[in-house]
C-alpha positions as CSV (number, residue, x, y, z in Angstrom):
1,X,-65.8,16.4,17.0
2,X,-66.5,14.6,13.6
3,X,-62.6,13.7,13.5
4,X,-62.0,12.5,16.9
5,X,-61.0,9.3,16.2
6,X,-58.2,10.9,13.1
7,X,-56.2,12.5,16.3
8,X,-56.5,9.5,18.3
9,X,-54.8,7.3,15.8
10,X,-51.9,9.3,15.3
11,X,-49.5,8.7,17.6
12,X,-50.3,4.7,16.4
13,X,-49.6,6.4,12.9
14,X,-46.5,7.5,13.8
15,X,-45.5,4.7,15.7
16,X,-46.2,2.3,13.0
17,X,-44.1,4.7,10.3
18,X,-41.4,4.8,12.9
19,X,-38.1,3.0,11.3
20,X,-37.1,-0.1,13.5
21,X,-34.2,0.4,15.7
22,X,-30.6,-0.1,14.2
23,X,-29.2,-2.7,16.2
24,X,-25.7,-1.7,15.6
25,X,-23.3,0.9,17.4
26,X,-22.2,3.5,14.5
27,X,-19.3,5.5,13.9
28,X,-19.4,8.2,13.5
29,X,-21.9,8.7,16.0
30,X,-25.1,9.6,15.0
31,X,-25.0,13.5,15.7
32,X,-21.3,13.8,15.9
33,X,-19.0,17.1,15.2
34,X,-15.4,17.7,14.2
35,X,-15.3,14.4,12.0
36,X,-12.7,14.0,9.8
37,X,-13.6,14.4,5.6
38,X,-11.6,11.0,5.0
39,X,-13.7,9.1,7.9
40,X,-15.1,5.9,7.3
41,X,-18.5,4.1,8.0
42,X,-18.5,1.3,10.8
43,X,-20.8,-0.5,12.4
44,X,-20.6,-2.9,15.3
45,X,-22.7,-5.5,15.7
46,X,-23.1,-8.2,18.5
47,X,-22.2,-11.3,16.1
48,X,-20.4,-11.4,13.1
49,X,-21.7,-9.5,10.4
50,X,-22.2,-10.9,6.5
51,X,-21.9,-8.4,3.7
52,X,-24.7,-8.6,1.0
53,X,-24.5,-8.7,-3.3
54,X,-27.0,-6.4,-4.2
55,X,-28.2,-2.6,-2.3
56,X,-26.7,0.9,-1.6
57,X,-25.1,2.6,0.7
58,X,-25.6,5.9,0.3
59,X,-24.3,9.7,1.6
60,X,-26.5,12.8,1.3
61,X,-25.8,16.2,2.1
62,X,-27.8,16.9,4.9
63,X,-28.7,20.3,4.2
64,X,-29.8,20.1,0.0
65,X,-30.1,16.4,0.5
66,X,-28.3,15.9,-2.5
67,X,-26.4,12.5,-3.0
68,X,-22.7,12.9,-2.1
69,X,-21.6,9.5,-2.7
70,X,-23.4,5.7,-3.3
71,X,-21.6,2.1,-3.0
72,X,-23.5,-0.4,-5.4
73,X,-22.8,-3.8,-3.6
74,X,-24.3,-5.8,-6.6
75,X,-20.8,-4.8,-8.4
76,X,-18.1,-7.0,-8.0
77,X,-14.8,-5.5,-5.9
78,X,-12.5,-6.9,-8.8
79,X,-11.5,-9.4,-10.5
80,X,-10.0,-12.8,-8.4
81,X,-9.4,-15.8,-10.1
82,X,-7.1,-14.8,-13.0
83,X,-5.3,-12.0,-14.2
84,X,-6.3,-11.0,-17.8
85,X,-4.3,-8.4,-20.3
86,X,-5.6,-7.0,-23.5
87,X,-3.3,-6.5,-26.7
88,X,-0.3,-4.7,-26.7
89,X,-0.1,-1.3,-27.3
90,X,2.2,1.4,-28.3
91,X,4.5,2.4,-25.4
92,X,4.0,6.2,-23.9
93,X,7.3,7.5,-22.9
94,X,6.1,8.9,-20.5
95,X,2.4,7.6,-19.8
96,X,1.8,9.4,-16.5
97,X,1.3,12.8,-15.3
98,X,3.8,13.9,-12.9
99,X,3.2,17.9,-13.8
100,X,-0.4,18.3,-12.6
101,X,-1.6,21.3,-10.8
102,X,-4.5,19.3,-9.3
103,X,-5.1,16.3,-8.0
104,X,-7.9,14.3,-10.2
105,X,-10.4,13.2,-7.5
106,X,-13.1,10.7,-7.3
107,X,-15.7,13.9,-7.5
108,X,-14.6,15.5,-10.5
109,X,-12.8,12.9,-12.7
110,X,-14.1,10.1,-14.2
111,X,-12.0,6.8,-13.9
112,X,-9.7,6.2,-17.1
113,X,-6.3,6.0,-18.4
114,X,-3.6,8.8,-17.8
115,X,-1.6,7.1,-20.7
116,X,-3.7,8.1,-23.6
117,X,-3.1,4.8,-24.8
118,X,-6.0,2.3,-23.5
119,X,-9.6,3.0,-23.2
120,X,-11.0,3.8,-19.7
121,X,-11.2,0.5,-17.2
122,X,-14.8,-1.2,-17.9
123,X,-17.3,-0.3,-14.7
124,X,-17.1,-4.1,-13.8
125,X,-15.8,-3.8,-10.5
126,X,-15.5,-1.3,-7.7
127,X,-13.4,1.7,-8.3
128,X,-12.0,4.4,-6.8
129,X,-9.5,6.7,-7.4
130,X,-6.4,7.4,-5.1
131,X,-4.1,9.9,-4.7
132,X,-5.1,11.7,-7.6
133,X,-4.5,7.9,-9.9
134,X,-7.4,7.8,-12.7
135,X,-6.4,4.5,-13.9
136,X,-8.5,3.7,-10.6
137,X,-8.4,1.2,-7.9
138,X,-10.7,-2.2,-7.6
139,X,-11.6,-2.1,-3.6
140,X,-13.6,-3.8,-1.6
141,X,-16.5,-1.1,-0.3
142,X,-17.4,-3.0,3.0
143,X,-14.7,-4.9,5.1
144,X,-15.9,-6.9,8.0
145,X,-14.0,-8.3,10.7
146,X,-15.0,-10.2,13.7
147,X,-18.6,-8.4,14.8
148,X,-17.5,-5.1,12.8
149,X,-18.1,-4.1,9.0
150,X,-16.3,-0.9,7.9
151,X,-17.5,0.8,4.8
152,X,-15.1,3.1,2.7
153,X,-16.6,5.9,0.5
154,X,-15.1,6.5,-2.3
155,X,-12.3,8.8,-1.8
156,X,-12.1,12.4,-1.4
157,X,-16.0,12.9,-1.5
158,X,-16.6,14.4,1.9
159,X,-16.2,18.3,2.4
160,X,-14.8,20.5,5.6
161,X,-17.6,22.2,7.5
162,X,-20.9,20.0,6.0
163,X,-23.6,18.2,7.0
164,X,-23.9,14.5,5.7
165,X,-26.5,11.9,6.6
166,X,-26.2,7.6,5.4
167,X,-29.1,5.3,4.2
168,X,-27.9,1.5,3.8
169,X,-30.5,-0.7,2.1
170,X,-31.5,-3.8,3.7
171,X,-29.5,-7.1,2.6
172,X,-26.6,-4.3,1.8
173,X,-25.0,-6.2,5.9
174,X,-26.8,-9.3,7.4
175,X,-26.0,-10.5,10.4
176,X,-28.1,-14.2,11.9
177,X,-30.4,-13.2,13.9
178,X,-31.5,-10.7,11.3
179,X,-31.5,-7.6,13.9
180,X,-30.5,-5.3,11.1
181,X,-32.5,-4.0,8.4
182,X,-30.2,-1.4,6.9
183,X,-30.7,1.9,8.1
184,X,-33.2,4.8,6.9
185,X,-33.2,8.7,6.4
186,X,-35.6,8.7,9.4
187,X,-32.3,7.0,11.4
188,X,-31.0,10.4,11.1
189,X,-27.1,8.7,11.1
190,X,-25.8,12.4,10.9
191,X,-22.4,13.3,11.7
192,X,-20.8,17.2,10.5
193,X,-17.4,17.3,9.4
194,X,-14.6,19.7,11.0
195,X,-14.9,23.2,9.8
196,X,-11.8,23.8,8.3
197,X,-9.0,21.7,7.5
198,X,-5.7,21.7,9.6
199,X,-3.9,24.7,9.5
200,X,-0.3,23.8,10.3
201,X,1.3,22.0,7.8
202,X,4.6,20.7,9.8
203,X,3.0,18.0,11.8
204,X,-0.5,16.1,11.0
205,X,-1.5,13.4,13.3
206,X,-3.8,10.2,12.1
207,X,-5.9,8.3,14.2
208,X,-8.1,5.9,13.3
209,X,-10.3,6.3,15.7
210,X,-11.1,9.9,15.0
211,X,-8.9,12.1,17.7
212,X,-6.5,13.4,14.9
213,X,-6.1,15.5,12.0
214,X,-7.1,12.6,9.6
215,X,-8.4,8.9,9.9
216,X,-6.8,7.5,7.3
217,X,-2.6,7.8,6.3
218,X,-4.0,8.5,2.8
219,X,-6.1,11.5,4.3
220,X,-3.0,13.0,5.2
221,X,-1.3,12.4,1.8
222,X,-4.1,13.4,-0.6
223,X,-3.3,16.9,2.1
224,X,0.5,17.5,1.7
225,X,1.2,19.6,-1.3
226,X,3.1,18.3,-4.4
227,X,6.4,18.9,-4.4
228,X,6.6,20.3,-1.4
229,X,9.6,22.0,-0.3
230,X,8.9,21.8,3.3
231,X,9.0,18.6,5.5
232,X,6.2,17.4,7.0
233,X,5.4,15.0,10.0
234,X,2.9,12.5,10.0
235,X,2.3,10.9,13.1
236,X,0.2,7.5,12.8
237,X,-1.0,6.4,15.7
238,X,-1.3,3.2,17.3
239,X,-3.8,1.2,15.3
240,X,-4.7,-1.0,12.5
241,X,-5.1,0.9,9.0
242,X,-6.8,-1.2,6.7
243,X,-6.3,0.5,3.2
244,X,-4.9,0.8,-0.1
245,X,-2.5,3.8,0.0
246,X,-1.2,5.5,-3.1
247,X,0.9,8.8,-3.2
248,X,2.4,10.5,-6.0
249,X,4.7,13.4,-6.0
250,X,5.4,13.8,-2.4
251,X,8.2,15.2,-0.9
252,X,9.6,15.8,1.6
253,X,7.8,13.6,3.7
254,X,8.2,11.9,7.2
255,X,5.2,8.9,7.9
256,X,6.1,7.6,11.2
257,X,4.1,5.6,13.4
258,X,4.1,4.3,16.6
259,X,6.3,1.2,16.6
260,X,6.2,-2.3,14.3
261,X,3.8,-4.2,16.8
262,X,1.6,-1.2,17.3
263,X,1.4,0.4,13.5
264,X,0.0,-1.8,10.8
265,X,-1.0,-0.4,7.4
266,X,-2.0,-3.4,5.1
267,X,-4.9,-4.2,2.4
268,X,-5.8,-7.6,0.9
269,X,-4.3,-6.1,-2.5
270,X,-2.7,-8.3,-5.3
271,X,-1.6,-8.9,-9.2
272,X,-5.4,-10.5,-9.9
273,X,-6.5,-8.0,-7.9
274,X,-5.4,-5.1,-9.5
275,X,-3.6,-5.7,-12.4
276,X,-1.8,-2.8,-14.1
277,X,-3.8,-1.2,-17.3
278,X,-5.1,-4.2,-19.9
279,X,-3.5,-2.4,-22.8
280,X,-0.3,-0.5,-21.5
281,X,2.7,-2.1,-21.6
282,X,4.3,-1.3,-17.9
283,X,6.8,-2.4,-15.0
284,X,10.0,-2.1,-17.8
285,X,10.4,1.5,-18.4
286,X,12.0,4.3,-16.8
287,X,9.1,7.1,-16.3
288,X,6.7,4.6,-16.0
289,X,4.2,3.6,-12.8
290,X,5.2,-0.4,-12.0
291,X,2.1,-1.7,-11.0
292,X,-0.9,-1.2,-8.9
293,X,-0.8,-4.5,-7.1
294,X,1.1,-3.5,-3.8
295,X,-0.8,-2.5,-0.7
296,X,1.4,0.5,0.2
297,X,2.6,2.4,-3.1
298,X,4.6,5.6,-3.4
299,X,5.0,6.9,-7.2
300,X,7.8,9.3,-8.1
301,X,8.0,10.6,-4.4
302,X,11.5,12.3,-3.1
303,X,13.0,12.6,0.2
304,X,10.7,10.4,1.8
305,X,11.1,8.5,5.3
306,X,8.9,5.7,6.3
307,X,9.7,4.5,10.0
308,X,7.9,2.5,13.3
309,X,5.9,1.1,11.1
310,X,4.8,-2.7,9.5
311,X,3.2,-2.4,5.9
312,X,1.5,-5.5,4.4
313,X,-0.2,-7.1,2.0
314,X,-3.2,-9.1,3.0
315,X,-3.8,-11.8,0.2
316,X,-1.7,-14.5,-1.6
317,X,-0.6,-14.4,-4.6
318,X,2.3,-11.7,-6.3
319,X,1.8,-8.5,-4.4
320,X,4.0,-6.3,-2.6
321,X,3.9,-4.8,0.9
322,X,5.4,-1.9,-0.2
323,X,7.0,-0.1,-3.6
324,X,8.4,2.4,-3.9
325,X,9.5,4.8,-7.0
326,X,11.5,7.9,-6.3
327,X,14.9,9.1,-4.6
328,X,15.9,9.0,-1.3
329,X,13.2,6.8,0.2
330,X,14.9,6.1,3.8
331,X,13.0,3.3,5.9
332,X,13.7,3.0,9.8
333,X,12.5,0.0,11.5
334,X,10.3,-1.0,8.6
335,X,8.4,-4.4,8.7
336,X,7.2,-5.4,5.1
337,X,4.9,-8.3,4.5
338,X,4.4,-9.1,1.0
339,X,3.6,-12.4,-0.7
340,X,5.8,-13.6,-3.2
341,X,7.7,-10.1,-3.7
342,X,7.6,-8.2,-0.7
343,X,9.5,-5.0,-1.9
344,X,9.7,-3.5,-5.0
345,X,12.5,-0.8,-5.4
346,X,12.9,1.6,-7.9
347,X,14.8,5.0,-7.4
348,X,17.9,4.9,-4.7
349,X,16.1,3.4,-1.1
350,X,18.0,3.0,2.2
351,X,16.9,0.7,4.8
352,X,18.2,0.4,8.0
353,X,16.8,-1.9,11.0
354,X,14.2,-3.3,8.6
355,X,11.8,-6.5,8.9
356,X,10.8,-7.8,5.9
357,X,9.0,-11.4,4.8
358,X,7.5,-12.4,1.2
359,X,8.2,-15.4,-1.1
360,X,10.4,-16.1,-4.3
361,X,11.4,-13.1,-5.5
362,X,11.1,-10.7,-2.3
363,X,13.0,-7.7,-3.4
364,X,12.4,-6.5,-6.8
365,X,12.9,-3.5,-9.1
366,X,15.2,-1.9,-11.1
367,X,16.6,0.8,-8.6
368,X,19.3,1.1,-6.0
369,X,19.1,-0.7,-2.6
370,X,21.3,0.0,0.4
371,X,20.1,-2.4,3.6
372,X,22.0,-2.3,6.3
373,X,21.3,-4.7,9.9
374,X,17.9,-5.7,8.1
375,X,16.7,-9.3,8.5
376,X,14.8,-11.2,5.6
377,X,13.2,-13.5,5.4
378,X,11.2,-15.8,2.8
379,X,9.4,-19.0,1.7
380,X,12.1,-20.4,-0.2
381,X,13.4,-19.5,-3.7
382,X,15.1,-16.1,-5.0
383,X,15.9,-13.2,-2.3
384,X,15.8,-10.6,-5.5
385,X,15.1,-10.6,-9.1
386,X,18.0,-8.1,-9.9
387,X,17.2,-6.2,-12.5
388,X,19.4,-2.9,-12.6
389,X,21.0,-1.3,-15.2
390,X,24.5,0.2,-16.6
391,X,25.6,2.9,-14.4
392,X,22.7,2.3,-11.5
393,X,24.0,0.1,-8.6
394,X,21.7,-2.7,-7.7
395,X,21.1,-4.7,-4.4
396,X,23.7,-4.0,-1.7
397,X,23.5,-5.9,1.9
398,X,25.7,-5.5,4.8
399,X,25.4,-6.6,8.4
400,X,22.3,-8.2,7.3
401,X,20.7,-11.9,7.9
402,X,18.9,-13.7,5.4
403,X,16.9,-17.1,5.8
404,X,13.8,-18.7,5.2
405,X,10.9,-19.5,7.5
406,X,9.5,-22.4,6.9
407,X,12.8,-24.5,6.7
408,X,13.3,-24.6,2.6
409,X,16.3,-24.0,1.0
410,X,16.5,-19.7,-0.7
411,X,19.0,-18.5,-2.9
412,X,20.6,-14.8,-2.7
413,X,19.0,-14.2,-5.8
414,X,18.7,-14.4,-10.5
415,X,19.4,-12.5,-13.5
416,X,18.0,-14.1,-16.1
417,X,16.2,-12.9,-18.7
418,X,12.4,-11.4,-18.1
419,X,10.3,-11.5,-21.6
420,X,13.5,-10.9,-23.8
421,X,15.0,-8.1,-21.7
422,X,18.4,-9.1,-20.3
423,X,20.6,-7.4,-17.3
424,X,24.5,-7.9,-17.9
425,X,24.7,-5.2,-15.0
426,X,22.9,-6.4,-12.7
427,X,24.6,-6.2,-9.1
428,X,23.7,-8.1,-5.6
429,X,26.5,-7.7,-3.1
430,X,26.9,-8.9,1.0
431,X,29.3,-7.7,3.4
432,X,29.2,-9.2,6.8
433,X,26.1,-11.1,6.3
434,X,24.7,-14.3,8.3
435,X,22.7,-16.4,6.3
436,X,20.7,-19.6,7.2
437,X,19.0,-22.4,4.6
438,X,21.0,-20.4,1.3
439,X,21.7,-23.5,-1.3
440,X,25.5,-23.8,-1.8
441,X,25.9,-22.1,-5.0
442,X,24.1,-18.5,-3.3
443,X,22.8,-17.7,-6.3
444,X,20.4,-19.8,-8.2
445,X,21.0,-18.3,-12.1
446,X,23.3,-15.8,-13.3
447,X,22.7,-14.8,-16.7
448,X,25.9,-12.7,-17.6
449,X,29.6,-13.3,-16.4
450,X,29.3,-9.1,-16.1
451,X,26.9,-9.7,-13.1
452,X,28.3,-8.4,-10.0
453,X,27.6,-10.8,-7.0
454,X,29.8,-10.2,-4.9
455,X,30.3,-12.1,-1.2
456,X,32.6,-10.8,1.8
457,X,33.1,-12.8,5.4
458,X,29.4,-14.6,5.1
459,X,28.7,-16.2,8.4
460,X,26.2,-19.1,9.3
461,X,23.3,-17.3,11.5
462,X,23.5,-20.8,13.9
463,X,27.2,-21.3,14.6
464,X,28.4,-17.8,13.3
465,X,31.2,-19.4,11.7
466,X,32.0,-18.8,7.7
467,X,30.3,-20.7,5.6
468,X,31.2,-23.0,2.9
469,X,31.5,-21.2,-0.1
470,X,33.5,-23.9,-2.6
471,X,30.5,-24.3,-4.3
472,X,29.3,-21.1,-5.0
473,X,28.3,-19.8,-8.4
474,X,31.2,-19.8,-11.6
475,X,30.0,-16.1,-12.2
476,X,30.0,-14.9,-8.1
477,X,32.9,-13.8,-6.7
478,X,34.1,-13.6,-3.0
479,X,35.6,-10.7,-1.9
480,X,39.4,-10.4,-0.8
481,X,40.0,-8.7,2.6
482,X,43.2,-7.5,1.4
483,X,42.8,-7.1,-2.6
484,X,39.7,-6.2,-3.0
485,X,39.4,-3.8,-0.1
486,X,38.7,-0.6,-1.5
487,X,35.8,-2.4,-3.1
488,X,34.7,-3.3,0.2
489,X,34.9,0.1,1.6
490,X,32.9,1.6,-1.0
491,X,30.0,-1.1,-0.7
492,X,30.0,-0.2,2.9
493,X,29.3,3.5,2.1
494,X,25.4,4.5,0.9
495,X,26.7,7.2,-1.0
496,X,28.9,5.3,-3.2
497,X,25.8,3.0,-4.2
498,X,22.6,5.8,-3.9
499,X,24.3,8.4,-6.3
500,X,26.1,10.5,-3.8
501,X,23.3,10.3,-0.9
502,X,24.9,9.5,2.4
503,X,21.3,9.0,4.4
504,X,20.9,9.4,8.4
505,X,22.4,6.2,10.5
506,X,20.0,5.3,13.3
507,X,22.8,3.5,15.1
C-alpha cells in the first residue's frame, strides 16, 4: 500500500503530459485513408493566421518513424528585391537533359545545375525540385489565405500505401489569440496514403480537395510517362490550384479543366523570384530552357492541349502566366494573366478563344504563334517583342481584338535589338482584327525594313469601322485585298505558319 499515492497521481500525470488541443481543423484529417502522395498540409483556423521565421514542419513515417520530409521556416523563400547574375559563362549547347530515363526527384537528387556549367544554387532560400528540374525552384513552404495556411512538402516525398504523421513547432503559424502552439507527435496528425497508384492511364482526375486521382495538376504530370505515345486526359476540377507547375517532356497530353471562372492555376512567381541559373547564359538559344520565372511552364513538351482553364501569375514584376517550349501546344479557351509578359512562346502554339492580360511586352518568344478570335489585353506599351528567326514564322492574329485596360495608349509590337542580337525576320501579322487605344504608327520600333508587319481590314473595336492607318509605320505594310491575296489566304491557314500543322477549330 506503500505506493498508493504513485497510482493516484497518474491520471493527473497524464493529464498534465497531455499536448494542448490543436485549435485548428486539418487536412488531411487526422486518421484519414486513400490520401493522395502529392497532398498538401492545411490548416484552418478561426482568424487569420501569420506564418512564423524560425521552426519545422516536419513528416515522419509512421511506422519506422523516420523523417520523410522537414520545411525550415528560418530560410528565406527567395530572393525579392533584385535580381542578381553571376559572370558569364561558356554556353552548353545543349545544357539540359531531355534524354533521361528518370525523373530526378526531391528524394534522391540533390538541387544543382543540369548544365554542367554553374555550381549548384547556394541553400539560401527554399527549394524544391519540380518535374524532375534540378536547377530547383525558390517556393514559399506555407501559403496563408484568409483563416487558412497551406503547407507544401517538398515534392515527390510521399509514397503509395504508407503511414505518415506531421509535428509543426510552435511560432512555425501564429494566429492572435495565440490558440495554436504547433502540433506534437502525441497530436497523432496521421493520415495513410492510397495503396497503389491509378491504374488507368487515359484519364486522371485532380481535385484539390482530395476526391481525385491527384491534388495537385503537377501530381498528375510528375505521373504521365515521358514521351508518351498515348494521350492522356487530365481532368481538373473546379478549384483554385495554388502552385508552381513545371513539366518537361510530355506528350501527348490533354489538361482540361472545368471552365475559365471555375479553374485557376496561378503562383506568386516572378524574374526576382526565380531567376534563371546565376552563371548560365539562357532565354537566346535553341535547345535551351527560357526561364524559370513563369507560374505555369511546359519545357520541350509535344502535342499538348491546354483548355477551360485561367493560368496566372500572382506577383508584379516580369513573369509569365504561361510558357511554353515544344510543338503543337493547342490552347482552347485559355485565360493567361501575366505581368508585364504574359505569354512566352517558343515551338509552333495555336490558340483559339483565348483570354489573355499582362503588360509591355505580353507575348514573347522566339517560336510560331497562330491566335485566332483571342482578345488581349494589356497596360500599355508593346503587344510582343518579336523575336523569330529566318525560316520560322512569327506572331500571326486573325479575328482577334487587341486593347488596353486601363485607357493608355499600346502598340502591336518591336524588333529592336535585345543585348546585340538582332531579328531582320521577325514577323507580326493581323487579318481582321479590332483594335482599341493602338498609337497610330501600330508599331512602336521596327528594326529592319525585312520585318514583316503586315495589316489587313483593321477595325476600331468602338465604331467597327477601319481605322486610320496613314500614319502607320514606314517599314509596316497593309495588305491588298486584291494583290496581296494569296498572302492573305495563307496567313489565314495554321498550317502555313506552324510548319504544316493544321490544329482542331473549336468553332
Amino acid at each position: 500500500m506503500k505506493n498508493w499515492y504513485l497510482l493516484a497521481a497518474l491520471p493527473f500525470m497524464a493529464a498534465c503530459n497531455q499536448a494542448p488541443p490543436v485549435n485548428a481543423e486539418l487536412f488531411p484529417l487526422a486518421g484519414a485513408e486513400n490520401v493522395n502522395p502529392d497532398t498538401h498540409l492545411v490548416l484552418t483556423f478561426s482568424e487569420a493566421p501569420v506564418v512564423g521565421d524560425s521552426g519545422m514542419v516536419r513528416i515522419f513515417d509512421a511506422e519506422t518513424h523516420e523523417l520523410i520530409d522537414s520545411l525550415d521556416l528560418s530560410i528565406p523563400a527567395g530572393p525579392t528585391k533584385s535580381r542578381t547574375y553571376g559572370p558569364e559563362c561558356d554556353y552548353t549547347k545543349v545544357p539540359y537533359d531531355y534524354t533521361r530515363d528518370r525523373m530526378p526527384t526531391n528524394k534522391d537528387t540533390r538541387p544543382g545545375t543540369p548544365s554542367g556549367t554553374a555550381e549548384p544554387t547556394p541553400p539560401e532560400y527554399q527549394l524544391n525540385i519540380i518535374g524532375g528540374f534540378t536547377d530547383a525552384f525558390h517556393f514559399y513552404p506555407i501559403i496563408t489565405k484568409g483563416n487558412v495556411a497551406t503547407i507544401y512538402p517538398h515534392n515527390n516525398m510521399l509514397e503509395y500505401g504508407k503511414e505518415y504523421y506531421v509535428t509543426i513547432d510552435k511560432g512555425v503559424i501564429n494566429v492572435p489569440d495565440g490558440s495554436f502552439e504547433g502540433i506534437a507527435k502525441e497530436h497523432r496528425w496521421m493520415f495513410e496514403t492510397k495503396k497503389e497508384a491509378p491504374v488507368a492511364m487515359d484519364t486522371l482526375v485532380v481535385d484539390a480537395t482530395g476526391n481525385g486521382d491527384f491534388n495537385t495538376v503537377q501530381g498528375a504530370l510528375d505521373f504521365i510517362p515521358d514521351f508518351s505515345s498515348e494521350q492522356t486526359v487530365i481532368l481538373v476540377r473546379p478549384g483554385d490550384y495554388e502552385e508552381l507547375v513545371y513539366a518537361r517532356d510530355k506528350s501527348n497530353v490533354k489538361i482540361k479543366g472545368a471552365g475559365m471562372d471555375q479553374t485557376k492555376v496561378h503562383y506568386a512567381n516572378n524574374e526576382v523570384f526565380n531567376p534563371h541559373p546565376l552563371t548560365v547564359k539562357t532565354n537566346e538559344w535553341p535547345g535551351t530552357f527560357p526561364s524559370r520565372r513563369a507560374a505555369f511552364m511546359l519545357d520541350n513538351c509535344h502535342d499538348v492541349v491546354l483548355e477551360d482553364i485561367t493560368i496566372a501569375t500572382d506577383l508584379r514584376g516580369q513573369a509569365e502566366g504561361l510558357l511554353l517550349n515544344g510543338d503543337r501546344i493547342a490552347l482552347y479557351r485559355v485565360h493567361i494573366i501575366g505581368s508585364g509578359d504574359a505569354l512566352q512562346a517558343n515551338g509552333t502554339i495555336y490558340m483559339e478563344a483565348c483570354e489573355m492580360d499582362g503588360g509591355g511586352d505580353t507575348i514573347l518568344g522566339r517560336g510560331s504563334l497562330f491566335a485566332y478570335r483571342s482578345n488581349f489585353r494589356n497596360e500599355g506599351g508593346p503587344f510582343s517583342w518579336v523575336r523569330n528567326t529566318a525560316g520560322h514564322h512569327g506572331n500571326v492574329f486573325v479575328e482577334c481584338t487587341f486593347s488596353t485596360s486601363n485607357g493608355r495608349m499600346a502598340d502591336y509590337g518591336r524588333t529592336h535589338t535585345n543585348h546585340g542580337t538582332s531579328y531582320p525576320d521577325a514577323e507580326f501579322v493581323l487579318i481582321n482584327c479590332k483594335v482599341k487605344n493602338i498609337i497610330p504608327e501600330g508599331w512602336s520600333s521596327i528594326g529592319e525594313k525585312t520585318a514583316k508587319m503586315y495589316e489587313f481590314q483593321t477595325r476600331d473595336m468602338d465604331t467597327d469601322e477601319l481605322v486610320d492607318v496613314s500614319k502607320r509605320h514606314a517599314y509596316s505594310k497593309q495588305l491588298d485585298a486584291v494583290k496581296d491575296a494569296a498572302m492573305i489566304a495563307d496567313y489565314q491557314n495554321p498550317a502555313f505558319v506552324l510548319k504544316g500543322w493544321m490544329p482542331m477549330r473549336i468553332e
